[in-house]
C-alpha positions in Angstrom: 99.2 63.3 113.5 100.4 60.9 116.2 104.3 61.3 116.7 106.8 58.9 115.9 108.9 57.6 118.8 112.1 58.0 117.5 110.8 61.8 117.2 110.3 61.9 120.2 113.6 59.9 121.0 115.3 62.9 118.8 114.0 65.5 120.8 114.4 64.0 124.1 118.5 64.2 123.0 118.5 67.3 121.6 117.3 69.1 124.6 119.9 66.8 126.8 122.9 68.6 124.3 121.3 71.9 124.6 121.1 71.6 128.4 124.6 70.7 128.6 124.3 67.0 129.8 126.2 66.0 126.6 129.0 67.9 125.9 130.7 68.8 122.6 133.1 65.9 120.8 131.3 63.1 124.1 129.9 60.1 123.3 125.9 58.9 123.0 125.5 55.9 124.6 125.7 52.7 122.3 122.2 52.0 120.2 121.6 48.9 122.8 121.9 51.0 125.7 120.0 54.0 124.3 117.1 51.3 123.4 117.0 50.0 126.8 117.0 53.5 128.0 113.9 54.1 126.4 112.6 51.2 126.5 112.5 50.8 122.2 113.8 48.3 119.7 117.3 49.3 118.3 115.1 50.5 115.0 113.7 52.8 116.8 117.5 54.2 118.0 119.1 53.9 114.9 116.1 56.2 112.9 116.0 58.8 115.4 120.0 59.0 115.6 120.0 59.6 111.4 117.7 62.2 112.2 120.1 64.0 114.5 123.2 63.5 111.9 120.8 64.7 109.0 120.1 67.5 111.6 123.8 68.2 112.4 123.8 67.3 115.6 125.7 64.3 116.0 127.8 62.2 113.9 127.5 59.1 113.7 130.7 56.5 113.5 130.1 52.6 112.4 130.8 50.2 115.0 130.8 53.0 117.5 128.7 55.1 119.6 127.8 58.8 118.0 129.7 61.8 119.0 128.0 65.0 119.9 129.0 67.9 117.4 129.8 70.9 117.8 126.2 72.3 116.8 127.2 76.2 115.6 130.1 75.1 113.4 128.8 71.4 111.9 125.1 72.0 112.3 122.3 73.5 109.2 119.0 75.1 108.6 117.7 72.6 110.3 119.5 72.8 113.5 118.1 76.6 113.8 115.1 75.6 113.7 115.6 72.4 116.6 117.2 75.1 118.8 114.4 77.8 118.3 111.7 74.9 118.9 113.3 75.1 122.9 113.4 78.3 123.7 110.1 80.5 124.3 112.2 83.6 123.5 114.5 84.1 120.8 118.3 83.3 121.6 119.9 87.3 121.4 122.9 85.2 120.2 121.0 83.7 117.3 119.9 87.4 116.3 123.3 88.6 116.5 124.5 85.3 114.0 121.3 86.3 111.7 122.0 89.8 111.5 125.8 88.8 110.7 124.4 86.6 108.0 122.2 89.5 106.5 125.1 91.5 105.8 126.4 89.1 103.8 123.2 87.8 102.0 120.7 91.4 101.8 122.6 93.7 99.3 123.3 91.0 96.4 119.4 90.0 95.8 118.6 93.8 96.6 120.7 94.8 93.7 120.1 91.6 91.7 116.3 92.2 92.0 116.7 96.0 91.1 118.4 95.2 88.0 116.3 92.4 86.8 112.2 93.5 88.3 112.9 97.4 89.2 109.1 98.5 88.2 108.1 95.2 90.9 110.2 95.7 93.5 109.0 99.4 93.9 105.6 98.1 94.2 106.7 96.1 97.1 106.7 99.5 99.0 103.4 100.5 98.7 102.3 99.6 102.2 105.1 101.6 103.6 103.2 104.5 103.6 100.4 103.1 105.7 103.3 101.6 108.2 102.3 101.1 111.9 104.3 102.2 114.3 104.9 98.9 116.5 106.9 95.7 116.3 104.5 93.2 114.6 104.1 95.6 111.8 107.5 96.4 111.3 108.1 92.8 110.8 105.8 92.0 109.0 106.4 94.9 106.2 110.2 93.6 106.5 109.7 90.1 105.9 107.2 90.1 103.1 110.0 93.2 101.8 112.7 90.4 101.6 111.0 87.8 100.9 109.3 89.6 97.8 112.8 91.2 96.4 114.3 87.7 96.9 111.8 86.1 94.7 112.4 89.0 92.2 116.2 88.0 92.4 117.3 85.5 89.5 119.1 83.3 91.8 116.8 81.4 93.4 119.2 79.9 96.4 118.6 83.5 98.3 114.5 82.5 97.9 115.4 79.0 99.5 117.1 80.4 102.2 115.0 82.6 103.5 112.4 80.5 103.2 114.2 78.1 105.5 113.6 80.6 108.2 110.0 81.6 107.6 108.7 80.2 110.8 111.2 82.1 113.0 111.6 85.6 111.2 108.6 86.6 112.5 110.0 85.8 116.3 113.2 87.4 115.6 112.0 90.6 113.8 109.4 91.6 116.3 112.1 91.3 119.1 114.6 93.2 117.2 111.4 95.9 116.2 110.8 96.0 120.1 113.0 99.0 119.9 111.6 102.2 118.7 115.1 104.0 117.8 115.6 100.4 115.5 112.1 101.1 114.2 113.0 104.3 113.4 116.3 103.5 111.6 114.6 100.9 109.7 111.7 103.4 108.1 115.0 105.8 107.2 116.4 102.9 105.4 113.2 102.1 103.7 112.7 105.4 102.5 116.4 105.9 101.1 116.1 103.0 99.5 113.1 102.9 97.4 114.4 106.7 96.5 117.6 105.0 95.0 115.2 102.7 93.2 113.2 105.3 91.5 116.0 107.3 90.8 117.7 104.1 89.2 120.6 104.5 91.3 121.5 100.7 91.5 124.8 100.8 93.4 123.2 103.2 96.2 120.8 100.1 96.4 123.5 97.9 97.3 125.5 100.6 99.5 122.4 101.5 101.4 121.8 97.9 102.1 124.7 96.5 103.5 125.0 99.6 105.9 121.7 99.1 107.2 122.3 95.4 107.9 126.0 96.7 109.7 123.7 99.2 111.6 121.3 96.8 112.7 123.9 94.4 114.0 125.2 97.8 115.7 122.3 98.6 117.1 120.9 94.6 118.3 124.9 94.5 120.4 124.6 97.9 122.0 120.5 96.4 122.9 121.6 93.1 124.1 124.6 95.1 126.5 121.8 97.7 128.2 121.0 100.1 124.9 117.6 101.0 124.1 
């Protein structure tokens, strides 16, 4: 499918923020300059700059030119996924923000999963046993592991989430799996935890969770400064 021009407007500006030739809090030029610029009607100017405030990366002020936002603190899903979409390798700062956000997100749908679809989310294991021992298969057992105890979870906001980030897990997980020792920390945690399962041990669930996602983000910052 033939892209739209103010797509490609869109992207043309995002990758002029992310390059630093707009700053935080500075002003776009005004739609008539911006049209002239790329030689497009004002249309053109005014849908791809709604795209970029939908997007959180501008906002945009009547009678006045757009500002540039500050993209971590007023940005979304969506701005994730425009930053991923320029860089060939994963951002390690992006990890470390993901792995932050795990701790906060991972041991409520684990327990809430467990107490609502135990017998399921045990069978979500089964290909653990049969577990190679590189980075592509580690993530892939991990993301079809949280992805299938989050759709076992009754709240269905943890589903939509992760789901938001299905086309960059993949990316992330297999450079955070690049790491035998975090491959090895990982199977640990998958074994303690399914025993807690079968042994009904709901609260050792949650424990176990939340100081796996701490050790991960342990383990990712001593990586990114020279670790193994």
């Amino acid at each position: 499918m033939k892209e739209r021009s103010s797509e490609i407007i869109g992207r043309k500006i995002i990758q002029s923020i992310l390059e630093g030739d707009f700053s935080i809090n500075e002003h776009l030029q005004p739609e008539r300059d911006l049209a002239t610029l790329f030689s497009v009607g004002r249309p053109t100017i005014r849908e791809a700059l709604q795209r970029l405030e939908r997007d959180g990366w501008i906002t945009i002020r009547k009678g006045m030119p757009a500002i540039v936002n500050d993209y971590w603190k007023q940005g979304n899903l969506m701005t994730i996924v425009d930053i991923l979409q320029y860089h060939e390798e994963i951002p390690d700062e992006l990890i470390k923000y993901m792995l932050e956000l795990r701790i906060s997100l991972s041991p409520t749908y684990v327990k809430d999963a467990i107490v609502h679809n135990r017998v399921k989310v045990i069978a979500l294991f089964v290909p653990l046993d049969e577990l190679s021992d590189d980075a592509g298969s580690y993530a892939d057992f991990d993301w079809n592991l949280q992805l299938g105890i989050a759709k076992l979870s009754p709240n269905p906001i943890f589903l939509l989430i992760l789901n938001s980030f299905k086309d960059i897990y993949q990316k992330m997980a297999e450079k955070y799996f690049g790491s035998q020792n975090h491959r090895k920390q990982s199977y640990q945690y998958y074994t303690e935890l399914l025993n807690a399962i079968l042994k009904g041990e709901v609260e050792e669930t949650e424990a176990l969770t939340r100081k796996m996602m701490e050790t991960s983000l342990i383990l990712w910052s001593e990586k990114v400064k020279g670790g193994d």
